[in-house]
Backbone as JSON, one array per atom type, in Angstrom:
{
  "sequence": "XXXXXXXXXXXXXXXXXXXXXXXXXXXXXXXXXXXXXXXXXXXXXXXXXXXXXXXXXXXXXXXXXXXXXXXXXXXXXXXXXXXXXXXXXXXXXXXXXXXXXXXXXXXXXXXXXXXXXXXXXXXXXXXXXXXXXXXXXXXXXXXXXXXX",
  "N": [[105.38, 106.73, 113.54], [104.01, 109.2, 112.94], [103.72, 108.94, 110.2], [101.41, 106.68, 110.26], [99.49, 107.31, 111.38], [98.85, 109.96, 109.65], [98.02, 108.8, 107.86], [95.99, 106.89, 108.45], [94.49, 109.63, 108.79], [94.23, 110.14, 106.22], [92.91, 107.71, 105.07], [90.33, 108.18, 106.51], [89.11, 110.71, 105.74], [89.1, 110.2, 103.05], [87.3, 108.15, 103.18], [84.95, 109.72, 104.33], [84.41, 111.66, 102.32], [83.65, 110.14, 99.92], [80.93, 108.74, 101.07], [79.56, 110.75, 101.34], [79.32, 111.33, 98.48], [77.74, 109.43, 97.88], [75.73, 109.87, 99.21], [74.64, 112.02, 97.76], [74.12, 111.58, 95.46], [72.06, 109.82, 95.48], [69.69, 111.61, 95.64], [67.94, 112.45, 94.04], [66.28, 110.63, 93.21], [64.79, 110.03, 96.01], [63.61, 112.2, 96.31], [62.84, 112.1, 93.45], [63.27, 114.39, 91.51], [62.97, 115.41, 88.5], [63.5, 116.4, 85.01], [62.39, 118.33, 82.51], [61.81, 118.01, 79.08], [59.49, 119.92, 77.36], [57.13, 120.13, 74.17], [55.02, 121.02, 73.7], [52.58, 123.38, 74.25], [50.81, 122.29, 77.84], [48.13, 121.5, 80.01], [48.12, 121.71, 83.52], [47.27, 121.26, 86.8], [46.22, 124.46, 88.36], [48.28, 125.84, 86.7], [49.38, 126.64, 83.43], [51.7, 125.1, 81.18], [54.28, 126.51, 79.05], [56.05, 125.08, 76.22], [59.16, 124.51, 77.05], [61.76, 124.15, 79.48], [61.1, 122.06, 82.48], [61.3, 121.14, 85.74], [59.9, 118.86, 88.19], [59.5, 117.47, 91.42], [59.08, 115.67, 93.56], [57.75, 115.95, 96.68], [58.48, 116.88, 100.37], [58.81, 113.97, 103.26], [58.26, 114.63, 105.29], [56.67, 116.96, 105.31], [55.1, 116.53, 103.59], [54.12, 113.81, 101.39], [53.17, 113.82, 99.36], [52.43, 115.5, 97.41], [53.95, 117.98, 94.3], [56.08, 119.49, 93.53], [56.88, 122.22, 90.83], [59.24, 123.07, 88.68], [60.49, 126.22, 86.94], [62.6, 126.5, 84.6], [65.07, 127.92, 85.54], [64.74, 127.77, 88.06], [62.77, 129.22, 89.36], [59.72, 128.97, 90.88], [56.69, 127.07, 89.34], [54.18, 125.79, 90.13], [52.57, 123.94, 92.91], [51.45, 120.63, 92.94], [48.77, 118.9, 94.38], [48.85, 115.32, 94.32], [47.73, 112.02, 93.92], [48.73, 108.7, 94.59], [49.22, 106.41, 91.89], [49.04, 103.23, 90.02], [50.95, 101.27, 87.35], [50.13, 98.41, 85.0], [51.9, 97.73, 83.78], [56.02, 97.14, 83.69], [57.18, 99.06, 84.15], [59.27, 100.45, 83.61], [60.47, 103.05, 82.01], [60.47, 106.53, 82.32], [57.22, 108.1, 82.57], [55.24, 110.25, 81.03], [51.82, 110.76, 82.08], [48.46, 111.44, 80.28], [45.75, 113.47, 79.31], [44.36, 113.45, 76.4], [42.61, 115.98, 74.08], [40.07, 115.43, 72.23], [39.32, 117.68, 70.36], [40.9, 119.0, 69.57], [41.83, 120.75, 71.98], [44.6, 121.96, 74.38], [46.54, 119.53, 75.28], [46.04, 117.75, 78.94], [48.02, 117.49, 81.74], [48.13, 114.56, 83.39], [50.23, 113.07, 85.02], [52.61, 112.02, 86.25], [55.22, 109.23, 85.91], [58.01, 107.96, 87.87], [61.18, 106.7, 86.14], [61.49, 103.34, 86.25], [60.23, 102.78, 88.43], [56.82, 101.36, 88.94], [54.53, 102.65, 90.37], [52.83, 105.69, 90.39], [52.57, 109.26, 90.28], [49.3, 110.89, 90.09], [47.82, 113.7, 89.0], [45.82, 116.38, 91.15], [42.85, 117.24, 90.35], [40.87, 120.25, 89.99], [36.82, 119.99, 90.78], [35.3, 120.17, 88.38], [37.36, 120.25, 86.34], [38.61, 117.68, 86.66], [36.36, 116.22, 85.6], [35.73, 116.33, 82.96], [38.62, 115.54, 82.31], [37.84, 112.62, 82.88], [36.4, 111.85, 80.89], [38.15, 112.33, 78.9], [40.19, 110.65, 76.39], [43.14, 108.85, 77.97], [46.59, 108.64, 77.85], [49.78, 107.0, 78.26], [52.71, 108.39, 77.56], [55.99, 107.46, 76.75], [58.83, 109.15, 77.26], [63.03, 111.16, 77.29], [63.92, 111.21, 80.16], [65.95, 114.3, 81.51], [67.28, 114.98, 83.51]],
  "CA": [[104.05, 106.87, 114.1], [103.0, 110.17, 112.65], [103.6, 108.02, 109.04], [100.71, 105.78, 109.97], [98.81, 108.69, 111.65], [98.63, 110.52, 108.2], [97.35, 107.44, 106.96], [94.76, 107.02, 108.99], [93.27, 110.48, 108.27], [93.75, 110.49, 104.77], [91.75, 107.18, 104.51], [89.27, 108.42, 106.97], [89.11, 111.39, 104.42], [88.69, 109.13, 101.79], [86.09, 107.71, 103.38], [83.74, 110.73, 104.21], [84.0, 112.25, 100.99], [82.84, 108.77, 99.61], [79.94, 108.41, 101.78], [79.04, 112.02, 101.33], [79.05, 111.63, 97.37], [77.29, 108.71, 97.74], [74.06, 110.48, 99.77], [74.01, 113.03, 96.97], [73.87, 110.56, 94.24], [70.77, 109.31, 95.48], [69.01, 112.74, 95.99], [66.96, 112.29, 92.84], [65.6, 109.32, 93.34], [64.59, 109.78, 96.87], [62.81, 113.23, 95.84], [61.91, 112.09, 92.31], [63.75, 115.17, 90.46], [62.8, 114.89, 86.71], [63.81, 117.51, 84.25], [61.64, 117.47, 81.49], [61.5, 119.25, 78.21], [57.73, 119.94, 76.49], [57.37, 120.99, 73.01], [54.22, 121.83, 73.39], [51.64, 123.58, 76.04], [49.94, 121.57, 78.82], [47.58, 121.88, 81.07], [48.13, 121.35, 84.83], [46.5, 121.93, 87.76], [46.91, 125.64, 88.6], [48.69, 126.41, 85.59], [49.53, 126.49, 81.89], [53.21, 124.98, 80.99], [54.54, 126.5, 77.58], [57.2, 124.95, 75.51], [60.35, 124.91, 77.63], [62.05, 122.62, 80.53], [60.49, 122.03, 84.13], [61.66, 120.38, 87.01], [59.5, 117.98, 88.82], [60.17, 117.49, 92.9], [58.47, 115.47, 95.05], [57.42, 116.83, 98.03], [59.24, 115.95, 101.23], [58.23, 113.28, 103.74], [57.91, 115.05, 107.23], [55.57, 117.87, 105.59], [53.84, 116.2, 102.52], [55.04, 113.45, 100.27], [51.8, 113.47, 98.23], [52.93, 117.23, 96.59], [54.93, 117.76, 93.33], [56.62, 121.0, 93.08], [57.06, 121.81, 89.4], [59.77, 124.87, 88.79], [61.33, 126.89, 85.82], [64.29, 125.88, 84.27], [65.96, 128.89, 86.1], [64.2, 127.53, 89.48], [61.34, 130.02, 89.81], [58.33, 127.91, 91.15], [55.35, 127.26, 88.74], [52.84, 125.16, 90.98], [52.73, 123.02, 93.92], [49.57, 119.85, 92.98], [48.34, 117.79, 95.38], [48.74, 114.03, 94.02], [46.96, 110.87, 94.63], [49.52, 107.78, 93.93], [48.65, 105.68, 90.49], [49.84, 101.94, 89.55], [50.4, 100.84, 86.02], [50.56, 97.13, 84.78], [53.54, 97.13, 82.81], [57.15, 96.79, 84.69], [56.95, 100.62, 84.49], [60.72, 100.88, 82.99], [60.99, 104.01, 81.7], [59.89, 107.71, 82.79], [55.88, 108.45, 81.31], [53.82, 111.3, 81.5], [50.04, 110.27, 81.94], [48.34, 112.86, 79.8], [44.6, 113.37, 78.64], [44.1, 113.91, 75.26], [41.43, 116.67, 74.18], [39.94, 115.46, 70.65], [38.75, 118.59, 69.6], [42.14, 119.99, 69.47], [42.81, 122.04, 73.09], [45.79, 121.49, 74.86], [46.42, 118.44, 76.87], [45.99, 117.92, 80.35], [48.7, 116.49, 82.19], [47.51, 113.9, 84.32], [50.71, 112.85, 86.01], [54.19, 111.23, 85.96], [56.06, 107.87, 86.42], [59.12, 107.69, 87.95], [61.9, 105.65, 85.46], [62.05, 102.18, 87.47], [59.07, 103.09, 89.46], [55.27, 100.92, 88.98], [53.74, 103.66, 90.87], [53.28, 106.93, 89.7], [51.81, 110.3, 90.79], [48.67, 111.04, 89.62], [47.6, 114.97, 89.67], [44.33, 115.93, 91.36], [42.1, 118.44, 89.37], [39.32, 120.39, 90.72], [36.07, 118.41, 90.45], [35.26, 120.44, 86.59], [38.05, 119.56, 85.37], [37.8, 116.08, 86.72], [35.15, 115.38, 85.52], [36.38, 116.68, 81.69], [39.41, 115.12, 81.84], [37.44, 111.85, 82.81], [35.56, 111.55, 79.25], [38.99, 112.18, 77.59], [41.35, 109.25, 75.93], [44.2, 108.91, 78.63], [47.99, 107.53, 77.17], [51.13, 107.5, 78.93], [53.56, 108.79, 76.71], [57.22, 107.64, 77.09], [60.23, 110.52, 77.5], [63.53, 111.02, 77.65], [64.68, 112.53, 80.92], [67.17, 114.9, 81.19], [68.26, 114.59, 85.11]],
  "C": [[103.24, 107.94, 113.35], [102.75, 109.59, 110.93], [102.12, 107.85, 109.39], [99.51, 106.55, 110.49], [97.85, 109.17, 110.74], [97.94, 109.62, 107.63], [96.11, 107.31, 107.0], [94.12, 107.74, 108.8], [93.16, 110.7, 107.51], [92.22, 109.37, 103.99], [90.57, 107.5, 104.98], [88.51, 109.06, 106.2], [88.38, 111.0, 103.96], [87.19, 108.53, 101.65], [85.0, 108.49, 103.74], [83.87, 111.25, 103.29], [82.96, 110.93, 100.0], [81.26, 108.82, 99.63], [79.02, 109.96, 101.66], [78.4, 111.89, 99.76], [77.74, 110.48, 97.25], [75.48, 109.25, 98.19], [73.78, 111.4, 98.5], [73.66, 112.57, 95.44], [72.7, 110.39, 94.15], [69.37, 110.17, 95.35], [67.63, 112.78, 95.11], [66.55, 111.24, 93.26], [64.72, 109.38, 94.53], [63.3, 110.94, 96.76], [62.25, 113.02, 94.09], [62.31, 113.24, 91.16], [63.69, 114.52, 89.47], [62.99, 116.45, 86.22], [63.4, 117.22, 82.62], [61.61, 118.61, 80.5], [60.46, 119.26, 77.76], [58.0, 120.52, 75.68], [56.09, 121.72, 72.46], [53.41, 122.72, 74.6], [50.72, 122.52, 76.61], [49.23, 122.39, 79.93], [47.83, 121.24, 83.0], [47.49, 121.78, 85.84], [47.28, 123.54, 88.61], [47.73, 126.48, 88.0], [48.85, 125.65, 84.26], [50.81, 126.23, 81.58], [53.1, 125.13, 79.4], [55.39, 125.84, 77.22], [58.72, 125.04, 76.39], [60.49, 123.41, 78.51], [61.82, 123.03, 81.67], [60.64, 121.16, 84.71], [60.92, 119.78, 87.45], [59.84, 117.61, 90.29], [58.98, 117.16, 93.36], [58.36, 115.69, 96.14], [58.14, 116.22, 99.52], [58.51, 115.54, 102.28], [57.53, 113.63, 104.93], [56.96, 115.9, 106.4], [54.24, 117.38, 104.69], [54.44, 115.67, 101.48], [53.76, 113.56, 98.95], [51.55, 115.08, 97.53], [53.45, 116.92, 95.63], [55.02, 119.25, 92.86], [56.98, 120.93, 91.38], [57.56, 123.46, 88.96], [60.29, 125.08, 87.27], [62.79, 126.29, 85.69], [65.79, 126.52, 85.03], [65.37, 128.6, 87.8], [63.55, 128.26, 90.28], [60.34, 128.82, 89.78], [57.31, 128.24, 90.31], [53.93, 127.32, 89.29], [53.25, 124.42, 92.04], [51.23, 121.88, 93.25], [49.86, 118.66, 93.82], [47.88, 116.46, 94.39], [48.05, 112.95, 94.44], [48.01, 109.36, 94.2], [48.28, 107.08, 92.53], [49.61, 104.43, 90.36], [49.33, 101.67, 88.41], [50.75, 99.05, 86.22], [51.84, 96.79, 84.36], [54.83, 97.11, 84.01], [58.01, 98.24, 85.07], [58.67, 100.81, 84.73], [61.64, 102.76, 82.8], [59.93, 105.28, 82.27], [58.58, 107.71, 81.49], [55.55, 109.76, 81.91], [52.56, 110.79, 81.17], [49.46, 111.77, 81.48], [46.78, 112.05, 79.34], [44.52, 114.21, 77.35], [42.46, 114.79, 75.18], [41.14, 116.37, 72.98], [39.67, 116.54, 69.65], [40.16, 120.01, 69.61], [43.02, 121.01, 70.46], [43.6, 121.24, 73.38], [45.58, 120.66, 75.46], [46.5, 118.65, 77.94], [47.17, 116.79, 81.57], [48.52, 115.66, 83.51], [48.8, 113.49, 85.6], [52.02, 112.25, 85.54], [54.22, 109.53, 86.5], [57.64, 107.9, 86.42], [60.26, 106.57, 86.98], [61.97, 104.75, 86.81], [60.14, 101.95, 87.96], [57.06, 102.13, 88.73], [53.86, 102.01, 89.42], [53.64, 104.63, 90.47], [52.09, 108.14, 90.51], [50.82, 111.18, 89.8], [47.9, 112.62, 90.2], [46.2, 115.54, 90.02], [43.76, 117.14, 91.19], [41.03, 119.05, 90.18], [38.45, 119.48, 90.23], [35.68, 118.72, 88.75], [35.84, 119.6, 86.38], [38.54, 118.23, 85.51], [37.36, 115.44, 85.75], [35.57, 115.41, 83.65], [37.19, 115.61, 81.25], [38.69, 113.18, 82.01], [36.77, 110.82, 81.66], [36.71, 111.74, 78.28], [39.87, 110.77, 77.68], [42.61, 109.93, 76.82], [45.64, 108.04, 77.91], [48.84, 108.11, 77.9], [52.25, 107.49, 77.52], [55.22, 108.61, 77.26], [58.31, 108.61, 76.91], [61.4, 109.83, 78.06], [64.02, 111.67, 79.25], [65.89, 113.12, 80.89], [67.97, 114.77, 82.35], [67.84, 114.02, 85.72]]
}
């Protein structure tokens, strides 16, 4: 009896570790974690990203999914920007950044992300200036690799 006992709680075991790894698998996806390297500076709303790698985090559902935290590689917070969703045409495969080009040589302005997989994407929302700026510039989504 205590044989089949043992049994029982090893597969039980078995089975909440499982089911546990399995929720944390998904974690990214559900929050949108991207880990992104830049090689050059961008502009974002509320700040200036230099050269380095920054996290990406969608905002969570009960307080505000329409956020995108965006932290240091060491997980000091940069910005929080308030998003507006965005849909592209294509089958929206791979991770983009939506970026506005400046022709006269300043830094770009990063308009927003696309989830790998994802059609939809989060588009970042500027004061009305720089709106209105980034409105008159050439927009391209630029494909990346991600890193997580």
């Amino acid at each position: 009896m205590t044989k089949h006992l043992r049994g029982a709680m090893l597969v039980s075991a078995a089975v909440l570790v499982w089911c546990l790894g399995t929720s944390a698998a998904n974690a990214d996806d559900y929050n949108r974690k991207t880990i992104l390297t830049i090689d050059q500076t961008m502009i974002v709303p509320g700040a200036t990203l230099t050269p380095g790698t920054y996290t990406f985090i969608l905002g969570n559902p009960e307080s505000s999914r329409d956020v995108v935290y965006i932290l240091r590689e060491d997980g000091t917070p940069v910005t929080s920007i308030q998003t507006k969703r965005v849909s592209r045409n294509n089958e929206g495969r791979d991770l983009a950044l939506y970026v506005a080009l400046n022709e006269s040589g300043g830094m770009p302005m990063m308009k927003g992300w696309f989830y790998p997989g994802d059609r939809d994407g989060y588009e970042f929302v500027y004061p009305a200036d720089q709106a209105r700026s980034i409105a008159r510039l050439e927009s391209v989504e630029i494909p990346v690799a991600p890193r997580g």
